[in-house]
PDB file of N, CA, C, O and CB in Angstrom:
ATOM      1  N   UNK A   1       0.843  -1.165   0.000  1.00  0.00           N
ATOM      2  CA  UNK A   1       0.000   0.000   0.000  1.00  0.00           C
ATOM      3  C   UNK A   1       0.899   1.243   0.000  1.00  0.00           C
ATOM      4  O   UNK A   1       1.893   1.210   0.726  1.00  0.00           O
ATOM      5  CB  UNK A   1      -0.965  -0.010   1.221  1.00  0.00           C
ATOM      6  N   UNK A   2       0.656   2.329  -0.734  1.00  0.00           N
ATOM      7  CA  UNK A   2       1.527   3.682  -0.636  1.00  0.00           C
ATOM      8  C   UNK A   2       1.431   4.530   0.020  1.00  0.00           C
ATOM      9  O   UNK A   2       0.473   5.264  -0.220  1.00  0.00           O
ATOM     10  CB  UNK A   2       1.605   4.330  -1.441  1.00  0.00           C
ATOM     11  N   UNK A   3       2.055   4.787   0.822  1.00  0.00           N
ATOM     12  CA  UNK A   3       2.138   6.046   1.857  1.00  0.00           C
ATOM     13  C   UNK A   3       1.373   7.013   0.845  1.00  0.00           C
ATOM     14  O   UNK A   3       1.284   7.025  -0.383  1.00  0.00           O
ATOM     15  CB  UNK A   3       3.924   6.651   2.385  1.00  0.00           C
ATOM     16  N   UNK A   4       0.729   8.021   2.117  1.00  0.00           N
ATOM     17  CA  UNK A   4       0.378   9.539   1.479  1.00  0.00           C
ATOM     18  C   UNK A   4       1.103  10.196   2.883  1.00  0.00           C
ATOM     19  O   UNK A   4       1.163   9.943   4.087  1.00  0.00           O
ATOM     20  CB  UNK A   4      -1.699  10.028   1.131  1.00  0.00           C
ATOM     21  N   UNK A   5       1.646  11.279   1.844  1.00  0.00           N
ATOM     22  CA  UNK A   5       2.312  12.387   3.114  1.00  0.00           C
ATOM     23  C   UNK A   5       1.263  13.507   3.357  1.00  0.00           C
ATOM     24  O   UNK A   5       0.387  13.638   2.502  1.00  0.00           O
ATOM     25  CB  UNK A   5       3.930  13.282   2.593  1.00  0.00           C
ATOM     26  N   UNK A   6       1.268  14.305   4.413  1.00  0.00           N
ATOM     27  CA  UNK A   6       0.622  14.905   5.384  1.00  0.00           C
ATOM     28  C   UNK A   6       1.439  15.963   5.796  1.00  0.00           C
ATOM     29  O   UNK A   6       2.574  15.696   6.192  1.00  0.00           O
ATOM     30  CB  UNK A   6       0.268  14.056   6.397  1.00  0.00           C
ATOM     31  N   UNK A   7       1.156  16.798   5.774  1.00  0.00           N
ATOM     32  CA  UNK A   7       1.165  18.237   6.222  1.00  0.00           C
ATOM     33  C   UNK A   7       0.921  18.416   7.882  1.00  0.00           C
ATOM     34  O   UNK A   7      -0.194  18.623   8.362  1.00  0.00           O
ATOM     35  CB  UNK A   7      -0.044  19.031   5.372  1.00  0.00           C
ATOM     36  N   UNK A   8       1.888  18.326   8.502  1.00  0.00           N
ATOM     37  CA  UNK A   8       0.533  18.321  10.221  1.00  0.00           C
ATOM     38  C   UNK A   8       1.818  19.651  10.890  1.00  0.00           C
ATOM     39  O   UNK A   8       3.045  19.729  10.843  1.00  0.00           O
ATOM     40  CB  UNK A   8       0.404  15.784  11.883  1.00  0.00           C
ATOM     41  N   UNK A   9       0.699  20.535  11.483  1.00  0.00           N
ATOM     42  CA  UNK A   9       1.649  22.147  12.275  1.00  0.00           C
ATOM     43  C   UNK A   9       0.962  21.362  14.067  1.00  0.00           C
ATOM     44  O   UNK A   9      -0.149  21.205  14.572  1.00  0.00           O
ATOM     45  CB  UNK A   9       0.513  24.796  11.545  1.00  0.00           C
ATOM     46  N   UNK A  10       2.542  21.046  14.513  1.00  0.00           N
ATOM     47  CA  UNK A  10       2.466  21.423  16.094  1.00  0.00           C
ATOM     48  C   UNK A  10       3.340  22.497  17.087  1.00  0.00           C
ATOM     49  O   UNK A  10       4.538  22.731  16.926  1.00  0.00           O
ATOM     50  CB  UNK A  10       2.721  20.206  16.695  1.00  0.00           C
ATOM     51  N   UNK A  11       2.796  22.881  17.761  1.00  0.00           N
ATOM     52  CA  UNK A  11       3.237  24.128  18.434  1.00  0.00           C
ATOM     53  C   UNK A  11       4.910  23.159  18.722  1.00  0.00           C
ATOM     54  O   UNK A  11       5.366  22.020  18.617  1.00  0.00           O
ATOM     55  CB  UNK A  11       1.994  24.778  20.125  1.00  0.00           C
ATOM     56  N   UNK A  12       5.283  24.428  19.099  1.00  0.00           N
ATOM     57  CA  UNK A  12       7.070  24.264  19.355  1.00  0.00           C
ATOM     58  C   UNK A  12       7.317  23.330  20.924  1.00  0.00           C
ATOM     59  O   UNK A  12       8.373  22.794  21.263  1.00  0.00           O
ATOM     60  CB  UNK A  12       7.963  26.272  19.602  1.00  0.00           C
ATOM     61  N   UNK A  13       6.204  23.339  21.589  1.00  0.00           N
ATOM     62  CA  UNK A  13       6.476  22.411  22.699  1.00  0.00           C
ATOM     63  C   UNK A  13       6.434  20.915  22.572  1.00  0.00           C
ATOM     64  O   UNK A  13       7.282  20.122  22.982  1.00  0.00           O
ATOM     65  CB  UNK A  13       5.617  22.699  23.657  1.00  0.00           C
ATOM     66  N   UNK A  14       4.875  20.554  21.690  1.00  0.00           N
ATOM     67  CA  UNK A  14       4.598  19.304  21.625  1.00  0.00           C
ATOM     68  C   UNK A  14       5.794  18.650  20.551  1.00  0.00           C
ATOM     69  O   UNK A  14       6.300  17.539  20.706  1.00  0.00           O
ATOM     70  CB  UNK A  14       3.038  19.167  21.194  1.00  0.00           C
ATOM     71  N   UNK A  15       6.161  19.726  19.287  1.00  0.00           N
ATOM     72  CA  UNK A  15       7.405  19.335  18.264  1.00  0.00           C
ATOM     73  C   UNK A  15       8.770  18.735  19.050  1.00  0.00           C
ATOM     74  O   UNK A  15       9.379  17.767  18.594  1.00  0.00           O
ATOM     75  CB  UNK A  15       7.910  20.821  17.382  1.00  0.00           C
ATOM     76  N   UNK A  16       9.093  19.282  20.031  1.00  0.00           N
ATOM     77  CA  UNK A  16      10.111  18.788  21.084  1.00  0.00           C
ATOM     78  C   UNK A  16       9.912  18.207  21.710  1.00  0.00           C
ATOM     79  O   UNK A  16      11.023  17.778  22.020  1.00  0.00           O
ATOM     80  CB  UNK A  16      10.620  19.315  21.745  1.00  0.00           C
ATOM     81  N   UNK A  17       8.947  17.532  22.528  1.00  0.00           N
ATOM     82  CA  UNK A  17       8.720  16.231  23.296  1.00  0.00           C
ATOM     83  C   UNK A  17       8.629  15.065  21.931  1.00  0.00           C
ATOM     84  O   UNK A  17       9.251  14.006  22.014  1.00  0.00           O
ATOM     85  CB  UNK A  17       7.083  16.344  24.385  1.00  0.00           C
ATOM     86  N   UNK A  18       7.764  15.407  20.657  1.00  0.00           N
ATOM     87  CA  UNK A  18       7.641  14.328  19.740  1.00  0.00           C
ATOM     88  C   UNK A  18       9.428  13.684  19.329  1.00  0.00           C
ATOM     89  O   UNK A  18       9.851  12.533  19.229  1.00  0.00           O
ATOM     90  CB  UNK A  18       6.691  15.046  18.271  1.00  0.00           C
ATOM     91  N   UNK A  19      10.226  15.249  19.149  1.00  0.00           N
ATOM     92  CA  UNK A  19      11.642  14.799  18.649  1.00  0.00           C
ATOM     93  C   UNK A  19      12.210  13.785  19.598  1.00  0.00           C
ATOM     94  O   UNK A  19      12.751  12.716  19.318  1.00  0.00           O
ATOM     95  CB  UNK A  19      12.683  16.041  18.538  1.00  0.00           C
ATOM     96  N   UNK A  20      11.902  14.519  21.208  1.00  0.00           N
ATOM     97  CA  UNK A  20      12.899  13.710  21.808  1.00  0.00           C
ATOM     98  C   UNK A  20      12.081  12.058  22.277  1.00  0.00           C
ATOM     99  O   UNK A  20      12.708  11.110  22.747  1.00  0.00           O
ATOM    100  CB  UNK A  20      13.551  14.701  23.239  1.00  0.00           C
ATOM    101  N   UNK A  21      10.967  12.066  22.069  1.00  0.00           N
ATOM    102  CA  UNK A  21      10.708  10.470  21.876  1.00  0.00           C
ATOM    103  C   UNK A  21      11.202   9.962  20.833  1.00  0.00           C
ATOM    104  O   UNK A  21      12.049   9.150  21.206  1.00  0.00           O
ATOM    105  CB  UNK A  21       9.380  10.052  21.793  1.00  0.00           C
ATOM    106  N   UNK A  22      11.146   9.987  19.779  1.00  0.00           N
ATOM    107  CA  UNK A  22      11.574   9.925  18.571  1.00  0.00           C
ATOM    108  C   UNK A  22      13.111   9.227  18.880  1.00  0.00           C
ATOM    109  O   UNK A  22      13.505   8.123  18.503  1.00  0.00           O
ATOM    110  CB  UNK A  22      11.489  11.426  17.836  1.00  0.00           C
ATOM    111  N   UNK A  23      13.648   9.974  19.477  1.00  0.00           N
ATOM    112  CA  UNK A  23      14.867   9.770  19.303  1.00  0.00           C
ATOM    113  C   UNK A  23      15.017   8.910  20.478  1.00  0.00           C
ATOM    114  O   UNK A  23      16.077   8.286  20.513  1.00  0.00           O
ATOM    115  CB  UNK A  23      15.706  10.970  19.163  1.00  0.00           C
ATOM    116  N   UNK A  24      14.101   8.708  21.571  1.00  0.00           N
ATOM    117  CA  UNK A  24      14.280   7.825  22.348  1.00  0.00           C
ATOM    118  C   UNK A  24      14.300   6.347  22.097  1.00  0.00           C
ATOM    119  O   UNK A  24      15.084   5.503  22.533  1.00  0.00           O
ATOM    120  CB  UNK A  24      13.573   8.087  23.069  1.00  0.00           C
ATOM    121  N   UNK A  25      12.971   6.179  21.071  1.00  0.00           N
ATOM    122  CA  UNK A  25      12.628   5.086  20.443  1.00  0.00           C
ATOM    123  C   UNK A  25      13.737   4.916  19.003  1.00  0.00           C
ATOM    124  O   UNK A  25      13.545   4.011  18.191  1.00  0.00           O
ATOM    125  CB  UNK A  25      10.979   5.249  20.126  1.00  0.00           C
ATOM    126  N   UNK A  26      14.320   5.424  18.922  1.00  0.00           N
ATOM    127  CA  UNK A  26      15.635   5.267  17.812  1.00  0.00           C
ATOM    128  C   UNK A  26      14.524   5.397  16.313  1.00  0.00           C
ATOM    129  O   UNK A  26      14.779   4.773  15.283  1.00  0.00           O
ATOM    130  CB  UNK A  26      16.761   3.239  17.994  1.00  0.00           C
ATOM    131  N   UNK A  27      13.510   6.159  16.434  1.00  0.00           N
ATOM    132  CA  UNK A  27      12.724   6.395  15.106  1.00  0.00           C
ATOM    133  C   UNK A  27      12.778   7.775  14.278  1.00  0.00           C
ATOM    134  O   UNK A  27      13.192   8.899  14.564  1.00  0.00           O
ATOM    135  CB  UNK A  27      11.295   6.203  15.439  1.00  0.00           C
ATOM    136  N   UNK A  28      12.337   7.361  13.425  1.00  0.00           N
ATOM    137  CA  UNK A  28      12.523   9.066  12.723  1.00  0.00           C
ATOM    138  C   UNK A  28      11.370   9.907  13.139  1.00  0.00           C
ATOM    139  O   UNK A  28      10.398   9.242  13.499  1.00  0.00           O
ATOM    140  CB  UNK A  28      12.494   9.154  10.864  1.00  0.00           C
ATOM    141  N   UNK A  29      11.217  11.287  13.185  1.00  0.00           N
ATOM    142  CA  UNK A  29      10.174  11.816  13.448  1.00  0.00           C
ATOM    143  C   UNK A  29       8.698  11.075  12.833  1.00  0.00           C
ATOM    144  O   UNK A  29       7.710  10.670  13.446  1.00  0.00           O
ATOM    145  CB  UNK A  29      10.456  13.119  13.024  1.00  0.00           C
ATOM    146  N   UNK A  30       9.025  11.091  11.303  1.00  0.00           N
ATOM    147  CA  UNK A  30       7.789  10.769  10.749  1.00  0.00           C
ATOM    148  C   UNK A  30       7.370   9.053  11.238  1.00  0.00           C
ATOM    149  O   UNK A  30       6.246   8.645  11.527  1.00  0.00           O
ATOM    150  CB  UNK A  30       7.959  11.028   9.013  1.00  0.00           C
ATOM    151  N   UNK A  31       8.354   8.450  11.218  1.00  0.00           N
ATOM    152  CA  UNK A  31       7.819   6.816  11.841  1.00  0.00           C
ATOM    153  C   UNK A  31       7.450   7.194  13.169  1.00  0.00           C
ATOM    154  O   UNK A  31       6.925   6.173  13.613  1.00  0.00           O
ATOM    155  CB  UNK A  31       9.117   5.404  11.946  1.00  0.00           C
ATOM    156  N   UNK A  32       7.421   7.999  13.989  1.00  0.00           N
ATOM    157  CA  UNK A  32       7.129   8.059  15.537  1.00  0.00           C
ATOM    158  C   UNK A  32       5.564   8.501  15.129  1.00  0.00           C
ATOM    159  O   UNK A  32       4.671   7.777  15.569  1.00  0.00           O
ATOM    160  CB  UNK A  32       8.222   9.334  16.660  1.00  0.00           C
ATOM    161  N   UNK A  33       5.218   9.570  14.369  1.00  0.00           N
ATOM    162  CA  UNK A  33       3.998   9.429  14.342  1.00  0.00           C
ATOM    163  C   UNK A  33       3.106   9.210  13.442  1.00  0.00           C
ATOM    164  O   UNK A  33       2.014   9.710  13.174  1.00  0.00           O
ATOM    165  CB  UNK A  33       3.717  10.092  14.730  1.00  0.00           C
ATOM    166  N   UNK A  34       3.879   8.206  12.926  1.00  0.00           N
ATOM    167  CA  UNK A  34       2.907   7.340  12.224  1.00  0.00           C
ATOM    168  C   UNK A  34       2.764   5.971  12.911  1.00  0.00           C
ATOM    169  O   UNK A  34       1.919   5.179  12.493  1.00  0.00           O
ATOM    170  CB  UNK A  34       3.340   7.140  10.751  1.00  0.00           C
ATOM    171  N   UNK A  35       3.922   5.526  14.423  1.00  0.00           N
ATOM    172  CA  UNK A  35       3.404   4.778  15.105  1.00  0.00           C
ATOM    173  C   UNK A  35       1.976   5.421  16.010  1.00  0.00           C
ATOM    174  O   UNK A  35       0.808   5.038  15.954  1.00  0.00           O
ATOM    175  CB  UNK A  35       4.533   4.300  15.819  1.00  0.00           C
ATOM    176  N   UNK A  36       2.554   6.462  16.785  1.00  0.00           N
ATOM    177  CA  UNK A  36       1.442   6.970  17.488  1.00  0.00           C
ATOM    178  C   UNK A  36      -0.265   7.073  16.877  1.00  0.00           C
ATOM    179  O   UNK A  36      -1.335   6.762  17.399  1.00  0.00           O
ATOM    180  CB  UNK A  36       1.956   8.298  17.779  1.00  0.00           C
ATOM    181  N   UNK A  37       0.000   7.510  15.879  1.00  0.00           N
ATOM    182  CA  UNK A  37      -1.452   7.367  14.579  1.00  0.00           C
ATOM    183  C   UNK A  37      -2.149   5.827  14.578  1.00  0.00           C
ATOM    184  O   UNK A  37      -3.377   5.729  14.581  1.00  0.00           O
ATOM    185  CB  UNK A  37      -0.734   7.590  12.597  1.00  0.00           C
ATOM    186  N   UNK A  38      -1.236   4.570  14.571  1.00  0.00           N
ATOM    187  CA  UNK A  38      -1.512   3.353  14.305  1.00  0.00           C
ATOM    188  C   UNK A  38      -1.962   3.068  16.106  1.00  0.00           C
ATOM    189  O   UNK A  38      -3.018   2.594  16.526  1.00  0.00           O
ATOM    190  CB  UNK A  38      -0.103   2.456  13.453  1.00  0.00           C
ATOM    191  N   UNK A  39      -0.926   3.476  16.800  1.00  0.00           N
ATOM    192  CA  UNK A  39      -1.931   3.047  18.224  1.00  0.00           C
ATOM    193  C   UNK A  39      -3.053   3.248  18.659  1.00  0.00           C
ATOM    194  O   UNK A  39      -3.762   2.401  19.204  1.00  0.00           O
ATOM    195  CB  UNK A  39      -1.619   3.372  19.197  1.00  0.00           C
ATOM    196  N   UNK A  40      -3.479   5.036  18.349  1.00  0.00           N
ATOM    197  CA  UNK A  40      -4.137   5.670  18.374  1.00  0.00           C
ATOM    198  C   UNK A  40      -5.311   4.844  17.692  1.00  0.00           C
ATOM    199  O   UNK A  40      -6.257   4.676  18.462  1.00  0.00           O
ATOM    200  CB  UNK A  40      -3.637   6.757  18.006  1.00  0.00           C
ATOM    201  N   UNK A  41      -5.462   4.326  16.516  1.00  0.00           N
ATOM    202  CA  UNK A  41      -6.542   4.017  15.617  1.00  0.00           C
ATOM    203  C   UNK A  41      -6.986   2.424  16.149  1.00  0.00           C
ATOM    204  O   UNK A  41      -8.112   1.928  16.099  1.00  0.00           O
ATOM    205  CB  UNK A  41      -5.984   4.135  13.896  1.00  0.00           C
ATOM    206  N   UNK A  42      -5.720   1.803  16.669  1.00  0.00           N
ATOM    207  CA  UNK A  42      -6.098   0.599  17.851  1.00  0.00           C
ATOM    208  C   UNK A  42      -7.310   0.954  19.018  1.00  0.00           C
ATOM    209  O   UNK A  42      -8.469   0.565  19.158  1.00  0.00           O
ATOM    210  CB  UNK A  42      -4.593   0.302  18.820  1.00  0.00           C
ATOM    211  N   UNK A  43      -6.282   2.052  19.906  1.00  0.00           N
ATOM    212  CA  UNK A  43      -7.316   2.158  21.197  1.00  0.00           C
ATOM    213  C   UNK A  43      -8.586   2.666  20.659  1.00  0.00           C
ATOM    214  O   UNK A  43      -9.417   2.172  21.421  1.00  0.00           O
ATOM    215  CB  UNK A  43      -6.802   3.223  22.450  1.00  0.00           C
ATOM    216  N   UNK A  44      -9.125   3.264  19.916  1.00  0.00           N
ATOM    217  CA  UNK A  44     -10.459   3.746  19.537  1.00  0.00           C
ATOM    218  C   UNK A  44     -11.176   2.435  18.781  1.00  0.00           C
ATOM    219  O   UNK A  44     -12.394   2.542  18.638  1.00  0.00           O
ATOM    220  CB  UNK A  44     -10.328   5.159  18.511  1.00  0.00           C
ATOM    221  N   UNK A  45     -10.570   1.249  18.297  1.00  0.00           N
ATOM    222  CA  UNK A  45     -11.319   0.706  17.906  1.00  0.00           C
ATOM    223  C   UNK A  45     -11.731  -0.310  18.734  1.00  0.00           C
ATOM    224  O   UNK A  45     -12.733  -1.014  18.608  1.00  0.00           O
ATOM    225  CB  UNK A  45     -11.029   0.490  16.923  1.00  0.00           C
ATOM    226  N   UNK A  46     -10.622  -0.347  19.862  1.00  0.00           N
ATOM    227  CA  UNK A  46     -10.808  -1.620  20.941  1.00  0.00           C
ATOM    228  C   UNK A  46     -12.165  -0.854  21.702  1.00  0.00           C
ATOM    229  O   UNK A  46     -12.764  -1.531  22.537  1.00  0.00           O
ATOM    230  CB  UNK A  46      -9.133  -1.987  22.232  1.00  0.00           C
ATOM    231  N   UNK A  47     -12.598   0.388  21.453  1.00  0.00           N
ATOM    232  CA  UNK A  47     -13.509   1.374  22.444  1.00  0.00           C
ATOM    233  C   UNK A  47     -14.722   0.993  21.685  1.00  0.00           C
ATOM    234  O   UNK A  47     -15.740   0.468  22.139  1.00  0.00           O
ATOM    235  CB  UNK A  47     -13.154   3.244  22.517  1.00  0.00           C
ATOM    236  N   UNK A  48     -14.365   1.465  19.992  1.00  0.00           N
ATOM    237  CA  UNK A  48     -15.885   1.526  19.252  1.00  0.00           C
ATOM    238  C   UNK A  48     -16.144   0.072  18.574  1.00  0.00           C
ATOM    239  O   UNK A  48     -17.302  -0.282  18.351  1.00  0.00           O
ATOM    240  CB  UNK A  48     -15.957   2.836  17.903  1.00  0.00           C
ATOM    241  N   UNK A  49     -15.250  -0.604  18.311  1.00  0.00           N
ATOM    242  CA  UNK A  49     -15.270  -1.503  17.682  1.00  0.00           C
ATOM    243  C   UNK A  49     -14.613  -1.160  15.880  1.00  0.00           C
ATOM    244  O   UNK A  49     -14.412  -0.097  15.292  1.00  0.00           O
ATOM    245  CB  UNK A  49     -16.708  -1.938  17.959  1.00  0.00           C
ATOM    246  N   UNK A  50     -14.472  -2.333  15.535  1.00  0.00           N
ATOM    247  CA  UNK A  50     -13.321  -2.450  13.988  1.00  0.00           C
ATOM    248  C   UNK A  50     -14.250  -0.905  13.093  1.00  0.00           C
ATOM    249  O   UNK A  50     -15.436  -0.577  13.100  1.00  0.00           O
ATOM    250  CB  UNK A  50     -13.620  -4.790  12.621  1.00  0.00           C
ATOM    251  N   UNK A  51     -13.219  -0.390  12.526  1.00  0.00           N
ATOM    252  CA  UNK A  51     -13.452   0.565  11.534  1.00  0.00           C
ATOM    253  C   UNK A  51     -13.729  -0.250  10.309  1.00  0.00           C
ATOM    254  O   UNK A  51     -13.114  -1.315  10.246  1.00  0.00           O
ATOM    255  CB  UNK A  51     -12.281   1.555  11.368  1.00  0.00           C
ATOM    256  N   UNK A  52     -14.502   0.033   9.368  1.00  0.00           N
ATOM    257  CA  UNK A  52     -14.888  -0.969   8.382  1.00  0.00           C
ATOM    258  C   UNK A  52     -14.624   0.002   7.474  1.00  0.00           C
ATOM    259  O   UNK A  52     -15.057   1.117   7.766  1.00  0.00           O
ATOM    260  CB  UNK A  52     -16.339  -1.707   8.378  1.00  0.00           C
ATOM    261  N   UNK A  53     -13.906  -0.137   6.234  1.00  0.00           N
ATOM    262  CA  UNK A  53     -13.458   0.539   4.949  1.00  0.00           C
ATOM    263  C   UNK A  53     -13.927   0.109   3.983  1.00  0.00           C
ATOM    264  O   UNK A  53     -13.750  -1.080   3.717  1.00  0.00           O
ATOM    265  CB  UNK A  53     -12.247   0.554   4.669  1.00  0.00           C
ATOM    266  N   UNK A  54     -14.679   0.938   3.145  1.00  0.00           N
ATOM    267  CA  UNK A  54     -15.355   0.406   1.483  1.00  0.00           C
ATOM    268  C   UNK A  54     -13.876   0.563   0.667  1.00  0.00           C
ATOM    269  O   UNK A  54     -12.945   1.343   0.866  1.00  0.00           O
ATOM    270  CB  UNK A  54     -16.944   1.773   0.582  1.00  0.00           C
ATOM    271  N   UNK A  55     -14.080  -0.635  -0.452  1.00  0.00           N
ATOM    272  CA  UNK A  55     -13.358  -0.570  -1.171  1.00  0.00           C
ATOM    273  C   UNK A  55     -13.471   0.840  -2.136  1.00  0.00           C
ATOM    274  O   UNK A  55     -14.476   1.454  -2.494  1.00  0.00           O
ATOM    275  CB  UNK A  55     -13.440  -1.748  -1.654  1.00  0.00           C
ATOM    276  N   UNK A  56     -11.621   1.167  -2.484  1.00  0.00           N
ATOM    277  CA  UNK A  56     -11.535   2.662  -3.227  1.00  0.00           C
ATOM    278  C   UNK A  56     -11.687   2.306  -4.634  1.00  0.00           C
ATOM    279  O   UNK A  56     -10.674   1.834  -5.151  1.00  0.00           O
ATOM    280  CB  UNK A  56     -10.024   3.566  -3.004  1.00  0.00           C
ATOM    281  N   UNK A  57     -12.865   2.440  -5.476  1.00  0.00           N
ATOM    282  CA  UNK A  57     -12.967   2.167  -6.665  1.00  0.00           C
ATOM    283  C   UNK A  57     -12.154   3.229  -7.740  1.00  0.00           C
ATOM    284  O   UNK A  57     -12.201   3.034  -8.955  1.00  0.00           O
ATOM    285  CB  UNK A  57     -14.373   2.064  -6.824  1.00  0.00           C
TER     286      UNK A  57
END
C-alpha cells in the first residue's frame, strides 16, 4: 500500500517532546507518528469496535 504524506503544524512544545521520543525510540520523526497514529486508531477501535473501509474504486 503507498504512503500519502501529510502536512501536520504542532506548536514548538509538543514538536520537542515528539523529537525527543523519537529519538528515544531510535525512530525518525515521521515513523514516531505514524506509530502513534496506528496506536491511536487501535485504542479507539478496541472502544468503538473495527473501523470498516469500502473498497476505493
Amino acid at each position: 500500500m503507498p504512503k500519502i504524506a501529510l502536512q501536520v503544524r504542532l506548536d514548538e512544545n509538543t514538536h520537542q517532546k515528539l523529537k525527543k521520543i523519537s529519538e528515544n525510540e531510535l525512530r525518525s520523526l515521521n515513523a514516531q507518528l505514524e506509530y502513534f497514529v496506528i496506536q491511536g486508531i487501535k485504542s479507539y477501535e478496541s472502544s468503538h469496535g473495527d473501523i470498516t473501509l469500502s473498497d476505493p474504486e
